[in-house]
C-alpha positions, 0 to 999 in steps of 0.5 A, spaced: 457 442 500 462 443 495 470 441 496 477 445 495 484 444 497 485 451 498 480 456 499 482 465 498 479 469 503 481 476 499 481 478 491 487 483 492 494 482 489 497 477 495 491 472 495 491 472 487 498 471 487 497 466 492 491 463 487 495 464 480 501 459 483 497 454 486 492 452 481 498 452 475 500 446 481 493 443 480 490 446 485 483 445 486 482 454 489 476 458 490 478 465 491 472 469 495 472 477 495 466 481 498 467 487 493 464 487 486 472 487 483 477 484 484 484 488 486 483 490 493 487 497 495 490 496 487 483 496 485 480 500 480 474 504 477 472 504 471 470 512 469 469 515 462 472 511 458 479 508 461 481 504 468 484 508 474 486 505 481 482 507 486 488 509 490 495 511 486 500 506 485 506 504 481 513 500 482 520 499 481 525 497 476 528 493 483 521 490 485 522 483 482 517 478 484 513 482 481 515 483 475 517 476 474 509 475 476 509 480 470 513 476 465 509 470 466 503 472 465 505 474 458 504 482 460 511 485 460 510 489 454 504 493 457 509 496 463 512 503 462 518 506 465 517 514 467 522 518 471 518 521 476 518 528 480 519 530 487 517 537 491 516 540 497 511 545 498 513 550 504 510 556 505 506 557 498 513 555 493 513 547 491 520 546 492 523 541 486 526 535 489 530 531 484 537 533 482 544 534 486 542 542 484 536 541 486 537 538 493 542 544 494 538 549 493 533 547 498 534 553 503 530 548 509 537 545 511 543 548 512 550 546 509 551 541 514 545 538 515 544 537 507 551 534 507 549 528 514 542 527 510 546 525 504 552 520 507 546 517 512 541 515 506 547 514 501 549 508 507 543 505 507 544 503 501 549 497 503 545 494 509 541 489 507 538 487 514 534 492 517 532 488 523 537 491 528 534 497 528 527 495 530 528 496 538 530 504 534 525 510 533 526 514 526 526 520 530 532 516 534 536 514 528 534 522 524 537 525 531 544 521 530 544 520 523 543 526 521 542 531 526 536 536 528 536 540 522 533 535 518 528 531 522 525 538 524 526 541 517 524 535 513 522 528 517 518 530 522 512 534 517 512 528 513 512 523 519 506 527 522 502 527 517 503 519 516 502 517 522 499 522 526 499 520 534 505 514 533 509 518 529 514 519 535 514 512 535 515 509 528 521 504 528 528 507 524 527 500 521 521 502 517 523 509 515 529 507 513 526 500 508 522 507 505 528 511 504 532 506 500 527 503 496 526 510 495 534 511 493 534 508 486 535 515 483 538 517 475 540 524 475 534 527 474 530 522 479 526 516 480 525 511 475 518 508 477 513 503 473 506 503 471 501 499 466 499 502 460 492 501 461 492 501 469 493 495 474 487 493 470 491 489 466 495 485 471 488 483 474 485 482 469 490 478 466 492 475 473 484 472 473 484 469 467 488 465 469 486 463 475 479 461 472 481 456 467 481 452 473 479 455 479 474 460 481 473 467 483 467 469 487 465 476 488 460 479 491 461 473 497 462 475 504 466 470 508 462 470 515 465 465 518 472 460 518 468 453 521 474 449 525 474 442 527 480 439 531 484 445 530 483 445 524 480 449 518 473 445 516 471 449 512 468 457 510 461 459 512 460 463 506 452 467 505 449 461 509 452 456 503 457 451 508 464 450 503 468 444 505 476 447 505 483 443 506 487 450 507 485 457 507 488 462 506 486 470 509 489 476 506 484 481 509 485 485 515 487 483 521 482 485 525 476 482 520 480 476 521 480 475 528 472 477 527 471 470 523 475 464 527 477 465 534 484 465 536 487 465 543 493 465 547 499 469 544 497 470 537 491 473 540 494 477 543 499 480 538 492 481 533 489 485 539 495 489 539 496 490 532 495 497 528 492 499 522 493 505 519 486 508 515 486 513 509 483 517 505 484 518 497 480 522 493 481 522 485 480 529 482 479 529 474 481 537 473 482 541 466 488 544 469 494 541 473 495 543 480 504 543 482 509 541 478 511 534 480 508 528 480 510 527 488 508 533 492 509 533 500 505 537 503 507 541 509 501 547 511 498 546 518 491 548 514 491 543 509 487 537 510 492 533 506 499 532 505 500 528 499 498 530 492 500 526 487 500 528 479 498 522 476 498 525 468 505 528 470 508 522 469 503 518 466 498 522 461 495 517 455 491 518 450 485 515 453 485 521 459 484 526 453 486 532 456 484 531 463 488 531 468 488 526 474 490 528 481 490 524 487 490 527 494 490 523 500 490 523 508 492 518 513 487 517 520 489 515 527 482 514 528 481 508 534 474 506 532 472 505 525 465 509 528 470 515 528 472 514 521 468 514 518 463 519 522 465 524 517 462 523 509 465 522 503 462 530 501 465 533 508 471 530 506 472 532 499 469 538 500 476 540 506 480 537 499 476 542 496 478 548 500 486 547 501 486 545 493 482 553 493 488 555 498 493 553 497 493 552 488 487 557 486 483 551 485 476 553 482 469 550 481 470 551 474 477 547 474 473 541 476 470 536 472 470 530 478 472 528 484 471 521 487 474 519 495 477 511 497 476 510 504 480 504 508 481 503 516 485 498 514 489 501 510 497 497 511 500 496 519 503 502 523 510 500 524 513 502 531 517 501 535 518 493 536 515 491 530 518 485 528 519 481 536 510 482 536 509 481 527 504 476 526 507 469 523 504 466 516 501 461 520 500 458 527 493 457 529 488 454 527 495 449 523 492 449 516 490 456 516 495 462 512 496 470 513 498 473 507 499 481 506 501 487 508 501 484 516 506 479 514 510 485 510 516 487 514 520 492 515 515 495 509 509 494 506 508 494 498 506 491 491 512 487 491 512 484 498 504 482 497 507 478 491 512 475 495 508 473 501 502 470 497 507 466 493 510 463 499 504 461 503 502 457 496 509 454 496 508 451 502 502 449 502 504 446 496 510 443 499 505 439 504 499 437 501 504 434 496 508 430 501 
């Protein structure tokens, strides 16, 4: 049996976030993740000759916890900064959706409907405290704010295609966290950030520093939390028993639950919790597919309804002259059975489809393709989100949720950073004392 102050369940950006802070404390930390990589929804692959995340991302100029975390590990001058670009596909034209002309030119709303939607988002901007309008649904506050023309014309598509069933019920307080980190727009449109070499460079950089004192285990699944005086003993992990004095849980709520036993409120409100799943297929093309980096989609035929240009906004050398093109659906499935009861072939074989129908998409156009699948993909944000929102800690009392289900009223790469660091600094506090 082998002794740790805190233990990881979890290799993504929150519990290595987590890990990095506690042992720069002297911690002594043991990281344990079931994949073979590290990274979690932020992972990447590794594919003719440079790293891509499984599932697009990028970050903000206002994203600050992460970007200390950056400056910290000495990586800074590996981010770079693109203005990226919207569109809105409708009926076969991808409208562009970056300038004030752009935006006027958009013959979906009317004069009046452009006019509310632009002072409701414009005001958002300084409310700090989004939690009042927990209780309120998004379709509620577009109705008020803006009107039925840009709910129908606009949001209601969008949120749709996201959230499926709940869509009616997705709280305003999401919806408007969304928009205004979305609203740190130039003239031209959106600043956002990426590393040169992918978030393998943060992960990298993030496990090496880990290790100089700690470990990170890959390949090692936890099968159960041992408890002992309502406490966390220790993790039973492949058969090995690993002494513990805190843990810390990134995974999802639904594996938490599997691995110790909860009761009474807080079991309550993990029997209650949504989870929303997603596929995200990754094309390598020999052309490339719309206009913008960001693309909505709005056709009832298509089998996704975003699409990402990732070599729009961050073509490198290292692609050659490939173009990568991520397209992704939501699920509301209820089962994990349901799911996944389709294959990765069937599902990339729809993407492939609605690519031909709606872009001339061509077998000879296609270099690779390959598909992510999580059930567990981020919370379903609905109405009453927050009074039902499961704490950082409660039972067992020395056991830490971290993640996207601690996130609120959005998830996101920087909150993550954020809630990883703060259960490190309370354990920290206390075993201190």
């Amino acid at each position: 049996m082998r002794h740790y102050d805190v233990a990881v369940i979890g290799a993504g950006i929150a519990g290595l976030a987590a890990a990095f802070r506690l042992t720069k404390m002297g911690k002594k930390v043991l990281v344990v993740e079931k994949d073979d990589r590290i990274g979690g929804l932020l992972s990447c692959y590794e594919s003719d000759g440079f790293d891509i995340e499984r599932y697009y991302h990028h970050f903000f100029r206002h994203d600050a916890h992460l970007l200390a975390l950056i400056r910290e590990l000495g990586i800074a001058k590996e981010v770079m900064w693109r203005t990226g670009s919207v569109g809105y596909y409708i009926n076969g034209i991808e409208h562009p959706l970056n300038t004030p002309i752009d935006f006027l030119l958009y013959k979906y709303l009317s004069t009046a409907g452009k006019a509310r939607l632009i002072r409701a988002l414009a005001g958002l901007r300084f409310i700090k405290d989004l939690s009042f309008l927990d209780d309120c649904t998004a379709k509620e506050w577009i109705f008020k704010q803006c009107g039925q023309d840009a709910y129908y014309n606009f949001f209601k598509p969008l949120l749709d295609a996201k959230f499926g069933r709940f869509s009616d019920s997705i709280s305003a307080a999401w919806l408007c966290a969304r928009v205004k980190v979305r609203s740190h727009h130039t003239v031209t449109g959106e600043v956002l950030g990426y590393f040169r070499n992918s978030f393998s460079v943060l992960f990298k950089a993030l496990r090496c520093a880990i290790e100089k004192t700690g470990t990170v285990q890959l390949n090692s699944k936890v099968d159960k939390i041992i408890l002992e005086s309502d406490a966390v003993k220790a993790l039973e992990i492949q058969d090995r028993i690993i002494e513990v004095q805190t843990v810390i849980s990134t995974v999802s709520i639904r594996r938490l639950k599997r691995l110790c036993g909860f009761s009474g409120d807080i079991a309550g409100k993990m029997d209650s919790f949504r989870e929303q799943a997603v596929n995200c297929a990754l094309f390598v093309l020999r052309r490339e597919i719309g206009r913008n980096y960001w693309v909505n989609i709005k056709n009832e035929n298509s089998s996704f309804h975003v699409m990402v240009n990732h070599t729009r906004l961050w073509g490198m050398p290292s692609y050659g002259d490939r173009h990568l093109l991520y397209v992704v659906s939501y699920d509301d499935c209820e089962t994990e059975e349901e799911f996944y009861s389709k294959s990765d072939g069937q599902i990339l074989n729809q993407y492939k489809k609605s690519l031909k129908d709606l872009f001339g998409l061509d077998e000879k156009d296609l270099v690779s393709s390959r598909l992510s699948r999580s059930f567990d993909g981020g919370p379903v944000y609905t109405v009453g989100f927050l009074k039902n929102m499961i704490p950082f800690r409660s039972y067992p009392r020395n056991l830490f949720m971290s993640g996207m289900a601690q996130s609120y009223p959005d998830r996101g790469i920087n909150d993550s950073v954020f809630q990883g660091m703060k259960c490190a600094q309370t354990i920290i506090n206390e075993q201190d004392v």
